[in-house]
C-alpha positions in Angstrom: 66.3 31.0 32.3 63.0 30.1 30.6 61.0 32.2 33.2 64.1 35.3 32.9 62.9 35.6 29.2 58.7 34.9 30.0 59.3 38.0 32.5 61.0 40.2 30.4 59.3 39.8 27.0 55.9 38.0 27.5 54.9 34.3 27.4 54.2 34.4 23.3 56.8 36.7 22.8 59.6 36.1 19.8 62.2 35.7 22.3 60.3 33.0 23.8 59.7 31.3 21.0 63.2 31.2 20.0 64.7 30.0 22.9 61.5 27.5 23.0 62.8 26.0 19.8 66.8 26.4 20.9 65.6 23.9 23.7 64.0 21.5 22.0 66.7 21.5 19.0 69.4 21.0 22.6 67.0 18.2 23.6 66.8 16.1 20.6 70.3 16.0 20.6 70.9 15.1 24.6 67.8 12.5 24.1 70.0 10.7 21.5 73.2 10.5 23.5 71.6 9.6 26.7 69.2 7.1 25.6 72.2 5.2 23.8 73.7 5.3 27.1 70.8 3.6 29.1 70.3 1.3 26.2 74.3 0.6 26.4 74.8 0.6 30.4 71.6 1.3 32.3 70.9 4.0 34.7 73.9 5.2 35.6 74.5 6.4 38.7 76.4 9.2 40.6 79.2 7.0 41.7 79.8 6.3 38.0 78.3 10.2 36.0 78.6 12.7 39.0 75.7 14.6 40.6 75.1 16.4 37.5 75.4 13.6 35.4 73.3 11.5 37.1 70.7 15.0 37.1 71.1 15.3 33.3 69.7 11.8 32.8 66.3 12.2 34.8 66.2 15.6 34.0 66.4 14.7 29.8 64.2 11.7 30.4 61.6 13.8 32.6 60.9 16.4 29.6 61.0 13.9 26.6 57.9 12.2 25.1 55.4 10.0 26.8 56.7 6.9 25.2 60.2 7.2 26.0 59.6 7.9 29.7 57.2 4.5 29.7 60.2 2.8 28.4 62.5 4.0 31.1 60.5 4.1 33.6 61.0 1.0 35.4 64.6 1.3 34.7 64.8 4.3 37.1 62.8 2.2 39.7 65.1 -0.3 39.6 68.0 2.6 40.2 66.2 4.0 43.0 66.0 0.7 44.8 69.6 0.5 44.0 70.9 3.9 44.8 71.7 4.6 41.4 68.9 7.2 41.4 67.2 10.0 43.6 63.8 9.1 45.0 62.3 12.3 44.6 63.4 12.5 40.8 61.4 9.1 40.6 58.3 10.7 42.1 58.7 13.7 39.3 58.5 11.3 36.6 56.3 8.8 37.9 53.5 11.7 38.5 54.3 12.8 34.8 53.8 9.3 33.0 50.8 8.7 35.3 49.0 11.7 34.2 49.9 11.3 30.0 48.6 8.2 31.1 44.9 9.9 32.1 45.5 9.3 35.5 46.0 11.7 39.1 49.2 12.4 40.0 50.9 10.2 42.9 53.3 13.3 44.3 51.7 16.4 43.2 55.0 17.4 41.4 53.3 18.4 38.7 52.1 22.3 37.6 49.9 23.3 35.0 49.1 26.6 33.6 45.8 27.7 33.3 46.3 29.4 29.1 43.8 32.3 29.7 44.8 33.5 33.2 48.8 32.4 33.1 48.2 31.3 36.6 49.3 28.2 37.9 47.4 25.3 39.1 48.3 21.6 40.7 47.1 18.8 38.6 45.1 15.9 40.0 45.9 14.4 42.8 45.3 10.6 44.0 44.4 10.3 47.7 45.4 13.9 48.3 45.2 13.8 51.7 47.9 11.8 52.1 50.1 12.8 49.3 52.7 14.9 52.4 53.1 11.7 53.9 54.4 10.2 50.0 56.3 13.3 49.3 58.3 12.8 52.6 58.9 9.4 52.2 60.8 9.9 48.2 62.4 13.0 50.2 60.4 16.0 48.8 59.2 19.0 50.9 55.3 19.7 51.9 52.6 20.4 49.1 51.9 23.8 50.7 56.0 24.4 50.2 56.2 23.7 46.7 53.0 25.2 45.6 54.1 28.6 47.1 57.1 28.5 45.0 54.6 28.6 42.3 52.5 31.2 43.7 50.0 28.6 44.1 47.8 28.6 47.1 47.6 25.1 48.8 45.8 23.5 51.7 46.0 20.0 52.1 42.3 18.7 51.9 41.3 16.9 55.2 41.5 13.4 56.1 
C-alpha cells in the first residue's frame, strides 16, 4: 500500500504523509493490545492466534521502538525454539535490534534508503560471506533474491 501511494504521488507528498501518520496512529493502538497480550500469555503461537495472528505479533513488534523490541526479543527466541514462532521472522527482528544497537546485521534483512538518490541500499552486514548459509538455515531465500526485489544489485562478497 505504502509503496501504491509513494508511486502515485511522491515520497514527501501529502498523501504520504497522511497515511504515514494513519499508520502510526493504527500502531500505537495494536502496540497496546498486543503487548498486554505478551505481557498476559507470552508469544502466542499459530496453534493458539492463527497464521495471521501469529504474523500480526512479529509484524507490530518488528516496526515498534528499539526498546520494546529489546524487551521482547528473547521472548520470540524462546517461541522459535518452541514452534510458537517463524524463524525467519526472528532473523527480521534480530538484524533490526542489532543494528539500533550500532551493530551489522546477522541476516541482511534489512534495507535502507539512500534520502538524496531514493535508492535502496543493504545495511551492514556481519561475516557477509556467509550470511546465505544463515538465511537458509532460519528459512529465508538468497541475498541476491531478496535484494532484487528491491532493485538492489547484490553479489555475495567471496570467501
Amino acid at each position: 500500500m505504502v509503496e501504491g501511494v509513494e508511486q502515485k504521488y511522491g515520497y514527501e507528498s501529502q498523501e504520504m504523509k497522511d497515511l504515514w501518520k494513519t499508520i502510526n496512529e493504527k500502531d500505537a493502538i495494536n502496540l497496546i493490545e498486543i503487548t498486554n497480550t505478551l505481557d498476559k500469555y507470552g508469544w502466542l503461537g499459530p496453534d493458539v492466534i492463527g497464521d495471521k495472528g501469529s504474523a500480526a505479533l512479529f509484524l507490530v513488534i518488528q516496526h515498534v521502538d528499539k526498546q520494546t523490541q529489546e524487551k521482547y526479543l528473547p521472548m520470540m527466541r524462546e517461541a522459535v525454539k518452541n514452534g510458537k514462532a517463524k524463524g525467519s521472522d526472528l532473523a527480521l527482528l534480530e538484524d533490526r535490534v542489532a543494528l539500533s544497537q550500532g551493530k551489522k546485521q546477522i541476516y541482511g534483512s534489512q534495507i535502507h534508503r539512500d534520502n538524496i538518490t531514493g535508492k535502496y541500499f543493504l545495511a551492514p552486514i556481519e561475516d557477509e560471506p556467509n550470511v546465505n548459509k544463515r538465511r537458509a538455515e532460519v528459512g529465508l531465500e538468497p541475498l541476491e533474491v531478496y535484494a532484487k526485489h528491491w532493485d538492489i544489485y547484490y553479489k555475495l562478497p567471496e570467501k
